[in-house]
KOLVODO-689446 format. One record per residue: residue number from 1; residue in three letters; chain; x, z, y of N, C-alpha, C in turn. Coordinates in nm, 2 decimals, always signed. Each point is the difference from the previous one (the first is absolute). Layout:
// KOLVODO-689446
<atom><pos>NUM</pos><code>ala</code><unit>A</unit><n_xx>X</n_xx><n_zz>Z</n_zz><n_yy>Y</n_yy><ca_xx>X</ca_xx><ca_zz>Z</ca_zz><ca_yy>Y</ca_yy><c_xx>X</c_xx><c_zz>Z</c_zz><c_yy>Y</c_yy></atom>
...
END
This chain:
// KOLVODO-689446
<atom><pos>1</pos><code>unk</code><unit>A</unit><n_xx>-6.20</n_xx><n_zz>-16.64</n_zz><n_yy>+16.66</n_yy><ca_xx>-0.12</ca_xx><ca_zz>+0.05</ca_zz><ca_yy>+0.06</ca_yy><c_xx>-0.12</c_xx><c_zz>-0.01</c_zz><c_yy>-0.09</c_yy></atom>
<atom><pos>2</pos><code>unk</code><unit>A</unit><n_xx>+0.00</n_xx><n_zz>-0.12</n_zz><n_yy>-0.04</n_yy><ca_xx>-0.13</ca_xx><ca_zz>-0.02</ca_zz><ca_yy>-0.10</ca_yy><c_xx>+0.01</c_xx><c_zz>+0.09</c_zz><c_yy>-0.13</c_yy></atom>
<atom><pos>3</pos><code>unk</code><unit>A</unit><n_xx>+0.15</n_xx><n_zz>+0.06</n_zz><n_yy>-0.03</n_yy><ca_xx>-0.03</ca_xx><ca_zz>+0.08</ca_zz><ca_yy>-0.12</ca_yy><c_xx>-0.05</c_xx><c_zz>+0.17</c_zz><c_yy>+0.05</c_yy></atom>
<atom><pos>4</pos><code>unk</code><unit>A</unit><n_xx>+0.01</n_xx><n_zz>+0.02</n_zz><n_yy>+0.10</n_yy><ca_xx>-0.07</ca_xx><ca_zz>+0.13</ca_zz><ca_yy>+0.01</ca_yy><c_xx>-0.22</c_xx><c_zz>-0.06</c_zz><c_yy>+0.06</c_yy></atom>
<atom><pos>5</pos><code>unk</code><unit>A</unit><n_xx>-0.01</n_xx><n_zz>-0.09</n_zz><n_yy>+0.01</n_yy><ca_xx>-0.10</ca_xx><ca_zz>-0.01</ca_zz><ca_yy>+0.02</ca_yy><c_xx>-0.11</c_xx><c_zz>-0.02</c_zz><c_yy>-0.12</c_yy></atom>
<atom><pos>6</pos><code>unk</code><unit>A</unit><n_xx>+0.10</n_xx><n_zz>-0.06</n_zz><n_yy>-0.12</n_yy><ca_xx>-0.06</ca_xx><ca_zz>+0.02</ca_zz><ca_yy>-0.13</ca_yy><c_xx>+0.01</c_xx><c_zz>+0.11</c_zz><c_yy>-0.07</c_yy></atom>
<atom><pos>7</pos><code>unk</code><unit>A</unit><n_xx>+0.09</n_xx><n_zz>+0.07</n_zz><n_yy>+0.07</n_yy><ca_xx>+0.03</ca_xx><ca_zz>+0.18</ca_zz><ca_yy>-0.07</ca_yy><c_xx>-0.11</c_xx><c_zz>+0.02</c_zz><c_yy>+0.03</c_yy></atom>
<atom><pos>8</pos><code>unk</code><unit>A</unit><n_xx>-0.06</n_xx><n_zz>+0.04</n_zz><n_yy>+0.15</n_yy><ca_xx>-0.09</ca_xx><ca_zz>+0.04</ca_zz><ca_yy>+0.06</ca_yy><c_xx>-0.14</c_xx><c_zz>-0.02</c_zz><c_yy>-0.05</c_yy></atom>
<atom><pos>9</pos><code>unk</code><unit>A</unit><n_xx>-0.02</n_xx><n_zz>-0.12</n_zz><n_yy>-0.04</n_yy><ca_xx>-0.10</ca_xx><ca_zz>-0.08</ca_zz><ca_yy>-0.07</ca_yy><c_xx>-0.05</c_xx><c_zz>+0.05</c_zz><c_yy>-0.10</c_yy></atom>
<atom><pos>10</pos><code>unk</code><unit>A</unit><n_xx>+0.09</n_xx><n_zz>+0.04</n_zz><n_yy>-0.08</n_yy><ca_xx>+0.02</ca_xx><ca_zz>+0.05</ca_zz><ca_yy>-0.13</ca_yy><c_xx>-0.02</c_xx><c_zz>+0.15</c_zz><c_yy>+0.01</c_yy></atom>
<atom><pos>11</pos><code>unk</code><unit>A</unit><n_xx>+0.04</n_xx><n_zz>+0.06</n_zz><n_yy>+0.03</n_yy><ca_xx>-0.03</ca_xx><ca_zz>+0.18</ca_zz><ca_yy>+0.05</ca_yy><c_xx>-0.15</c_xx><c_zz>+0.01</c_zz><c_yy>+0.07</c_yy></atom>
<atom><pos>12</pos><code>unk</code><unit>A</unit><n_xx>-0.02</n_xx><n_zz>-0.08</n_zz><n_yy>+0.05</n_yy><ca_xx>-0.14</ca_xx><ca_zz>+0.01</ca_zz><ca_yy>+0.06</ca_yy><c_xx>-0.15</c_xx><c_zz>-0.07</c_zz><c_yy>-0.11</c_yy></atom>
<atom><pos>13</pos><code>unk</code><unit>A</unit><n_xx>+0.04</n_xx><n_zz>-0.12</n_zz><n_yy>-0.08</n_yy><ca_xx>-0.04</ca_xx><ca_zz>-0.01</ca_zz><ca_yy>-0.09</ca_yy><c_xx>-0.06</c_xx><c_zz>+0.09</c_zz><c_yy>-0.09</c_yy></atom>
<atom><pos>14</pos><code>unk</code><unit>A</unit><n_xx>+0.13</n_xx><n_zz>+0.07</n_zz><n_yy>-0.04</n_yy><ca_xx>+0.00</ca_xx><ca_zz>+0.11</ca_zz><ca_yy>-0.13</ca_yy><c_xx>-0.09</c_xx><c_zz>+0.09</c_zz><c_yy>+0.03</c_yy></atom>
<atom><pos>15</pos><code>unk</code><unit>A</unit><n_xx>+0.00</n_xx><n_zz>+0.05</n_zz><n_yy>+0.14</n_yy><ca_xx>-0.07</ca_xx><ca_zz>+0.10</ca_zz><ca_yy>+0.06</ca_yy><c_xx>-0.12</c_xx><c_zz>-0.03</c_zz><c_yy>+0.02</c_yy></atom>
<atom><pos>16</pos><code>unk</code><unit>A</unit><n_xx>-0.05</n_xx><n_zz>-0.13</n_zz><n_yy>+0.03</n_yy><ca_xx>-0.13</ca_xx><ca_zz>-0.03</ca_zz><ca_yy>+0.04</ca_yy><c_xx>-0.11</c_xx><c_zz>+0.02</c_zz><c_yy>-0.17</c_yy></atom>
<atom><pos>17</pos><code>unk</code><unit>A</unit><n_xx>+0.12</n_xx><n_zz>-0.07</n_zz><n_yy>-0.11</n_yy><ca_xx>-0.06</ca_xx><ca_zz>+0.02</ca_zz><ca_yy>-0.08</ca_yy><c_xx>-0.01</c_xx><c_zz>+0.15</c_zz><c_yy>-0.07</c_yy></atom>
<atom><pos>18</pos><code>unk</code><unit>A</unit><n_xx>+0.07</n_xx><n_zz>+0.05</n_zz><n_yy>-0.02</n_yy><ca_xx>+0.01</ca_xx><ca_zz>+0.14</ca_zz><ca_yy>-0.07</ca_yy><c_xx>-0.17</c_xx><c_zz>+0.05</c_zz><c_yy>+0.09</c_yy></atom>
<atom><pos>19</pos><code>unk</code><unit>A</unit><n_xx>-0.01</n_xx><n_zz>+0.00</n_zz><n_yy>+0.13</n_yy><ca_xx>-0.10</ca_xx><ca_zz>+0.06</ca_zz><ca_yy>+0.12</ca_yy><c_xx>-0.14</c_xx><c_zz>-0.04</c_zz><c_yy>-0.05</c_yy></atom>
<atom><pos>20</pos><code>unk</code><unit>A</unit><n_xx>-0.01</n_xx><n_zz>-0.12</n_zz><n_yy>-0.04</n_yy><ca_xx>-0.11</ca_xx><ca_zz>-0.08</ca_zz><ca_yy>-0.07</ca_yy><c_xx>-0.04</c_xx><c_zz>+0.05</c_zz><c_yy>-0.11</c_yy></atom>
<atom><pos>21</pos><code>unk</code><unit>A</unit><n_xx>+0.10</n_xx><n_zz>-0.01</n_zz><n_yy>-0.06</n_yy><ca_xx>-0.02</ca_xx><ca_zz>+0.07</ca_zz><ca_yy>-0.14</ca_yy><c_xx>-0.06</c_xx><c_zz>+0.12</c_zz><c_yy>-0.03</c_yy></atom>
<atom><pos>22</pos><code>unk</code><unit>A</unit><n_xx>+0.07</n_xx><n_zz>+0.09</n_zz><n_yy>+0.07</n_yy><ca_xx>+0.03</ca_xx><ca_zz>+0.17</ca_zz><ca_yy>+0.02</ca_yy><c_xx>-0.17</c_xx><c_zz>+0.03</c_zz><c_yy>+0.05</c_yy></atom>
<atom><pos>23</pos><code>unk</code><unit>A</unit><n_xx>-0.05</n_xx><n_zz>-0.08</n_zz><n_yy>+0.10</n_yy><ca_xx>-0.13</ca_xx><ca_zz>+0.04</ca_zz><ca_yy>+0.09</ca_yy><c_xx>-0.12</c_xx><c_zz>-0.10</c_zz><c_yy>-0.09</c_yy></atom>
<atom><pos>24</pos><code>unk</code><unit>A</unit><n_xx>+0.08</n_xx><n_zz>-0.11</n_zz><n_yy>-0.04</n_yy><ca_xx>-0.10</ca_xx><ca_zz>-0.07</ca_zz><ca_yy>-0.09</ca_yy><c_xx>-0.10</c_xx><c_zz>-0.05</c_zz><c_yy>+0.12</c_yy></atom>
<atom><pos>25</pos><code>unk</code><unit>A</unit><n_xx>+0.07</n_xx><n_zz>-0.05</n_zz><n_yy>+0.08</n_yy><ca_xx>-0.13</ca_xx><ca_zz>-0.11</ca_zz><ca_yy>+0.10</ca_yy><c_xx>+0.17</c_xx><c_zz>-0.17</c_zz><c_yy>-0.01</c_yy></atom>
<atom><pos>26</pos><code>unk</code><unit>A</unit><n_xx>-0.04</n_xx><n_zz>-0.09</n_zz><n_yy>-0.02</n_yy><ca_xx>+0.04</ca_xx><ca_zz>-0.13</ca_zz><ca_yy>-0.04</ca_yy><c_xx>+0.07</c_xx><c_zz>-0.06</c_zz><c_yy>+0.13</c_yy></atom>
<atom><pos>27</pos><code>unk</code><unit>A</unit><n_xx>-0.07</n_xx><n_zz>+0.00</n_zz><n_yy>+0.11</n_yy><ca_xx>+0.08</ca_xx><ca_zz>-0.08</ca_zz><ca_yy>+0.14</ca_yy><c_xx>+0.15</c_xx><c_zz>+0.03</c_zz><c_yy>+0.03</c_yy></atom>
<atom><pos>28</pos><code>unk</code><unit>A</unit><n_xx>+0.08</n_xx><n_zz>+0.11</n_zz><n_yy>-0.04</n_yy><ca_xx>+0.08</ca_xx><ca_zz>+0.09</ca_zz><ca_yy>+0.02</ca_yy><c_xx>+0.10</c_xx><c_zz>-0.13</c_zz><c_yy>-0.11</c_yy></atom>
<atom><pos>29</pos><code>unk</code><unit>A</unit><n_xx>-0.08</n_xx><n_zz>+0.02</n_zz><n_yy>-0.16</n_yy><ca_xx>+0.09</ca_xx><ca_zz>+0.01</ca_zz><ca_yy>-0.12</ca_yy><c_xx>-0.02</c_xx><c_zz>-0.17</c_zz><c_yy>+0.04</c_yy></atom>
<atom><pos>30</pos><code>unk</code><unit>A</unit><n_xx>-0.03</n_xx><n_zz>-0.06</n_zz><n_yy>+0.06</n_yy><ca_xx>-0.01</ca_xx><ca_zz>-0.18</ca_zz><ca_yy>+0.07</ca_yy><c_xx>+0.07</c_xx><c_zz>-0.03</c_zz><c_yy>+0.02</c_yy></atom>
<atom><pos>31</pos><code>unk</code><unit>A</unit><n_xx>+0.04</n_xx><n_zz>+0.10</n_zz><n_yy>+0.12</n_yy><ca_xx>+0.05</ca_xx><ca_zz>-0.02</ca_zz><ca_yy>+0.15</ca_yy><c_xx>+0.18</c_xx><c_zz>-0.03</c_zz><c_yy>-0.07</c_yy></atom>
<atom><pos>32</pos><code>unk</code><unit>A</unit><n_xx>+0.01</n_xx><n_zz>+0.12</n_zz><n_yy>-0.10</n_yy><ca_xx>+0.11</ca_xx><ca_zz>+0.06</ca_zz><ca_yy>-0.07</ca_yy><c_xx>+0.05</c_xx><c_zz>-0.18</c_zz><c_yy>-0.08</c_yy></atom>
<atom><pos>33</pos><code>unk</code><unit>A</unit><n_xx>-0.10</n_xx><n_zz>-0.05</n_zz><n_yy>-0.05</n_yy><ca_xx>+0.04</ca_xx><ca_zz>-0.14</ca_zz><ca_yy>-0.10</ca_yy><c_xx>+0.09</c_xx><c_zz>-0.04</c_zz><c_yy>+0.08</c_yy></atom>
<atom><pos>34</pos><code>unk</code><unit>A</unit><n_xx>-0.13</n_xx><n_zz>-0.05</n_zz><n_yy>+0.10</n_yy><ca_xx>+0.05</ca_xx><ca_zz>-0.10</ca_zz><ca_yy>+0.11</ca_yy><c_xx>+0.13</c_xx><c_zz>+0.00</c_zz><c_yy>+0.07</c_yy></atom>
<atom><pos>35</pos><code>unk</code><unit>A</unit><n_xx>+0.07</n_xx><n_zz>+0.10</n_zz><n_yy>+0.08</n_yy><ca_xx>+0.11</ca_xx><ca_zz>+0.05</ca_zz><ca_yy>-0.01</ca_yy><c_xx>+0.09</c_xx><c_zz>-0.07</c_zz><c_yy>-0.08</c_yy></atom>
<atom><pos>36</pos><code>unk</code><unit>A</unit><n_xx>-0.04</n_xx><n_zz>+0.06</n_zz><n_yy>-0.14</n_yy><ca_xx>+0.12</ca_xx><ca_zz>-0.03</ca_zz><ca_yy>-0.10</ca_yy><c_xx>-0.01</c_xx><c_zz>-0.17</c_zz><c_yy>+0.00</c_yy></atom>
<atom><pos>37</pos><code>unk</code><unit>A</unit><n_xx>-0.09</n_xx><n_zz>-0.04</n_zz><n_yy>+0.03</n_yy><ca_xx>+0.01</ca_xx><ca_zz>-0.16</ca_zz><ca_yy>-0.01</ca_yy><c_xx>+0.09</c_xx><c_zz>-0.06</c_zz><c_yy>+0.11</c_yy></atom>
<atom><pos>38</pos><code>unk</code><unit>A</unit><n_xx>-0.05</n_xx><n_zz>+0.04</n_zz><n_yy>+0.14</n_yy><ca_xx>+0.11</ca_xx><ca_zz>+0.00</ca_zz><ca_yy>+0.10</ca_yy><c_xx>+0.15</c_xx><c_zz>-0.01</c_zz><c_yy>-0.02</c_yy></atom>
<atom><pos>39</pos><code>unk</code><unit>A</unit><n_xx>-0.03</n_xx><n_zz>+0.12</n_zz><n_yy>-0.08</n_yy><ca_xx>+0.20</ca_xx><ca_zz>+0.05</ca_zz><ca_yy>+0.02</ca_yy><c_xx>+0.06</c_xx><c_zz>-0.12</c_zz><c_yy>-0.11</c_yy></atom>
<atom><pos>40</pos><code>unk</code><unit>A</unit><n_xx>-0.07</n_xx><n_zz>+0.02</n_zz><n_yy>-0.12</n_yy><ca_xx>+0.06</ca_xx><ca_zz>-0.14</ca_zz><ca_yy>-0.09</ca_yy><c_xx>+0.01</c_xx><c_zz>-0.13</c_zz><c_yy>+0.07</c_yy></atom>
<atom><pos>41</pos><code>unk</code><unit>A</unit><n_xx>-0.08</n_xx><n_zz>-0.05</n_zz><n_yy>+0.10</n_yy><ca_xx>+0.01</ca_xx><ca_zz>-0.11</ca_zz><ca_yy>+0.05</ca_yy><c_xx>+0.12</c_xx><c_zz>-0.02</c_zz><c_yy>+0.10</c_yy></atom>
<atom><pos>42</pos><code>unk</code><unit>A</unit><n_xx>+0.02</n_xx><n_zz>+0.13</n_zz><n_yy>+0.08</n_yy><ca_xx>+0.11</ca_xx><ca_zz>+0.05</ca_zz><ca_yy>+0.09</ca_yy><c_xx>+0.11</c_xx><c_zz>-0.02</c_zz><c_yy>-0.06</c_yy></atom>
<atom><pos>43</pos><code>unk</code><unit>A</unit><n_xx>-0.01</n_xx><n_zz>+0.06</n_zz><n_yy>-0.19</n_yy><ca_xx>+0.15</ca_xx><ca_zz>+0.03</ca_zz><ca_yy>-0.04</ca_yy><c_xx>+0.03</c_xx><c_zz>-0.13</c_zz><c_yy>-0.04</c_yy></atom>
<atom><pos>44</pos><code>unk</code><unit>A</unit><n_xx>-0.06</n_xx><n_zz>-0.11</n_zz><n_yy>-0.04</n_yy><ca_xx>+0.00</ca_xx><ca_zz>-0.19</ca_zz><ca_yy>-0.04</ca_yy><c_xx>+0.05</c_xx><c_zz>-0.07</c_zz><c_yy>+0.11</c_yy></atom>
<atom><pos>45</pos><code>unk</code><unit>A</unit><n_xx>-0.07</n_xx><n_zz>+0.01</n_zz><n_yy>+0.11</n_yy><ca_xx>+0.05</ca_xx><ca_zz>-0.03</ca_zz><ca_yy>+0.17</ca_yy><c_xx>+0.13</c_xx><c_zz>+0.06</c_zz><c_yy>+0.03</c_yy></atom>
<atom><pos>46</pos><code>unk</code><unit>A</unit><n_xx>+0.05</n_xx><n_zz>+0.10</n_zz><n_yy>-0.05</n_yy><ca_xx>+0.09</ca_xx><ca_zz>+0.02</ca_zz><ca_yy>+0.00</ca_yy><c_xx>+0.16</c_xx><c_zz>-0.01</c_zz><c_yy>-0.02</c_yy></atom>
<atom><pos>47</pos><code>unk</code><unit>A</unit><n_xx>-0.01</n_xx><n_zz>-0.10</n_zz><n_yy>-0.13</n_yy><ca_xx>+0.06</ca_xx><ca_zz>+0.00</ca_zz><ca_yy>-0.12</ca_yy><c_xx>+0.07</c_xx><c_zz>-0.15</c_zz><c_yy>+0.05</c_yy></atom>
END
């Protein structure tokens, strides 16, 4: 169950940042890090 929630993490990530980028306002391309910090933490808890 936790590896589709880091999939998830990670697809929504990518997208937060690509959105940030693309529009060029910052809270989006953040939001997107943070995420990726999450899921790494998820994927170590994991393991």
């Amino acid at each position: 169950m936790k590896n589709y929630l880091i999939i998830a993490l990670m697809i929504t990530a990518i997208a937060m940042i690509v959105i940030g980028i693309s529009a060029k306002i910052l809270p989006p391309a953040l939001t997107g890090i943070g995420f990726i910090i999450i899921a790494i933490l998820f994927y170590k808890n994991n393991l």
